[in-house]
N, C-alpha and C positions, 0 to 999 in steps of 0.2 A: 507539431500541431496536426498532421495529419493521422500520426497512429492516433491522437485522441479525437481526432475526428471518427476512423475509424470504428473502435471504440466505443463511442456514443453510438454511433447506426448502427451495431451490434445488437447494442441493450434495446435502443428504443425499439428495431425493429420485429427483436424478440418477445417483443410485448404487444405490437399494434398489427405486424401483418395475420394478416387469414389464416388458420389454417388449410383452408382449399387451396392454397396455393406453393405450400410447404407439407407437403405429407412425414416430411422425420418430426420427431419432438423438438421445440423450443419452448425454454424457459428462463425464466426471468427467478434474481435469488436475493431480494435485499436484508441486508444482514448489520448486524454492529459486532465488535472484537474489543479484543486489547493486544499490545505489543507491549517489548521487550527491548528498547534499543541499547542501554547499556553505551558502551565506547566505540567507536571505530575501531578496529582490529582488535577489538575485546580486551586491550591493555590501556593502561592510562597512558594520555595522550594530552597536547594542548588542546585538539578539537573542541576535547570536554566529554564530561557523561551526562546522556539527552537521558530528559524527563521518559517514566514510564506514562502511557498513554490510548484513551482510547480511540477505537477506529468505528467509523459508522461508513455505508461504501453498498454497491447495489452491483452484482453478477449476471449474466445471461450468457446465451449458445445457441446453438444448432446440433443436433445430432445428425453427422455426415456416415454412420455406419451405427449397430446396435450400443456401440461399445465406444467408440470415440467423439468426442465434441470440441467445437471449436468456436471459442467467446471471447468476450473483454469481460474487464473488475475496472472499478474505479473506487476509489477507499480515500476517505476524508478524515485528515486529523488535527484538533485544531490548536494540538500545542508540540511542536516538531522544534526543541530548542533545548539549550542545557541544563540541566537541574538548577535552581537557585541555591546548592552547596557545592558546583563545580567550584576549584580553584582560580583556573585563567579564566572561566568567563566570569565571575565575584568581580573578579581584578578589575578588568575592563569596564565594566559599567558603573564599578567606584570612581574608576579614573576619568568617568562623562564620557564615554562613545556609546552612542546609540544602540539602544536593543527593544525593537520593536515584538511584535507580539508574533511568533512565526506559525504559518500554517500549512499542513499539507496537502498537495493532493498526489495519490498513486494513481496512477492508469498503465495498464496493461493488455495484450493478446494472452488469452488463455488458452490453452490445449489440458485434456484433461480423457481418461482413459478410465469407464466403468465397469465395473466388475458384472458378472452375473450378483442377483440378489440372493442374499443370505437371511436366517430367521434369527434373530436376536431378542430374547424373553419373547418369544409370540411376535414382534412385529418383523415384517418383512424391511428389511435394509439393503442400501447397494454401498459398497465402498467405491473407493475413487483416489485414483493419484491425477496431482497435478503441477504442471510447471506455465510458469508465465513469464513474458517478458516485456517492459517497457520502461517507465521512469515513473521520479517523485519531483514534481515540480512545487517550489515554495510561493507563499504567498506574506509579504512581511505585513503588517500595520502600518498606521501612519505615520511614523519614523522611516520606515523606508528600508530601514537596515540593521540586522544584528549582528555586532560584531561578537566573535566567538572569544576571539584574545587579541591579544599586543604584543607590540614587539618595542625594544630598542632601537632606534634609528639615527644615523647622526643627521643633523642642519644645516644648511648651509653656510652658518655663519660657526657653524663648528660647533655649535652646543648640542648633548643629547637630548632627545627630546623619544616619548611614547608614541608608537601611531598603530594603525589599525592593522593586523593581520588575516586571518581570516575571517571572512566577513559572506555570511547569509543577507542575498537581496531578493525582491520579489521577481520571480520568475525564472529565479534559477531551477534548472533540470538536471538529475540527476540518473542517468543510466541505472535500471535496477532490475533483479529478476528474483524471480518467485520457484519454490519448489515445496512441495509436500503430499496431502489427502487427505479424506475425512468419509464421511456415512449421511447417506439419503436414505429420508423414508418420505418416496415421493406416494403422492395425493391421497392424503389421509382422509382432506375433506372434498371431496369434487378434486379441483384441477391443485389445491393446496399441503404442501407436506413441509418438512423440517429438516434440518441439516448440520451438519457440526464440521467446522475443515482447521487442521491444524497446518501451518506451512513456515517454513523459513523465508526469507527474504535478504538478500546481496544487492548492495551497491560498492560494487567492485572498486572505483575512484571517485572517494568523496575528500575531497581535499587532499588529495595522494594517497588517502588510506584504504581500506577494506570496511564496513562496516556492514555488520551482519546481527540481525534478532530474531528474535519466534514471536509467530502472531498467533492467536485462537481466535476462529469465528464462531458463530452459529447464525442462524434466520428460518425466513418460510422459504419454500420454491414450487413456486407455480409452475407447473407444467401443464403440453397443452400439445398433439399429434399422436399419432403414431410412428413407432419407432422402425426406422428403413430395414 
């Protein structure tokens, strides 16, 4: 809770305070994507293969040097769950276990390192790498709960019987981190410009596994100081 406390006074701040009081540039970047989740550890697995999906999520910073900045992302997705042609997740929710509507949200600290500006067809561009790190915390529906797959299990009266194995609930967190870069072409109109960032994302232990995708963004980015 506190990195995404964080986080938020990052963004908001980057939006509301003065610039008399901040001489480096701060800016604010909201933006929408899509992603790529495929499988946990990129092989099939019971996890499941999650739905491809898009992201909508709002960026900002501080410039602490010409060249380096330091923000939060926060990125919403509202369908973080298995394809309706996974195998073990079909299974499970034939068999009657719960699977609610699952949703995302990503929050993260940014760091991120720009380049001098380039001319690409006449307009002026900066590139940028960047790495992040925080988590994706789920949000289920009003079931409460999605369960991913089943297991075999015996009863105590000695008969098999089906039960819940891995199971997405609301508020689960999950450790995640970000790496990639993309292109500004900051204030095209006044304090307004454009942006495109392409990046990877890891969550290193999601149910034991590795799972790893590619996201593409784009948005506007408001900027707003001068740079230190």
């Amino acid at each position: 809770m506190r990195a995404k406390l964080f986080i938020f006074v990052v963004l908001l701040s980057a939006a509301a305070v003065p610039v008399s009081l901040f001489a480096q540039v701060a800016e604010v970047n909201p933006y929408a994507g899509f992603y790529w989740p495929g499988s946990p550890a990129l092989t099939p697995n019971s996890v499941g293969d999650f739905q491809n999906n898009q992201l909508l999520g709002i960026r900002g910073g501080y410039y602490v040097t010409s060249g380096f900045e330091i923000g939060g992302n926060y990125g919403w997705s509202n369908h973080f769950q298995p394809k309706s042609t996974d195998v073990a997740s079909s299974f499970a929710g034939a068999a009657g276990f719960t699977q609610g509507i699952v949703r995302a949200n990503i929050w993260e600290a940014e760091f991120s390192y720009n380049f001098a500006k380039r001319s690409v067809s006449g307009y002026s561009v900066k590139p940028y790498v960047v790495a992040g790190a925080g988590g994706l915390t789920t949000r289920v529906g009003s079931d409460g709960t999605f369960v991913l797959n089943a297991r075999l299990a015996t009863a105590p009266s000695g008969t098999t019987v089906l039960v819940a194995n891995d199971v997405l609930r609301s508020k689960d967190t999950f450790f995640a981190v970000s790496y990639g870069g993309g292109l500004k072409a900051e204030r095209l109109w006044g304090p307004m410009g454009i942006f495109g960032d392409f990046r990877g994302r890891t969550i290193p232990n999601f149910f034991s596994k590795s799972f790893n995708w590619p996201e593409v963004s784009a948005g506007l980015t408001f900027s707003w100081g001068e740079h230190p």
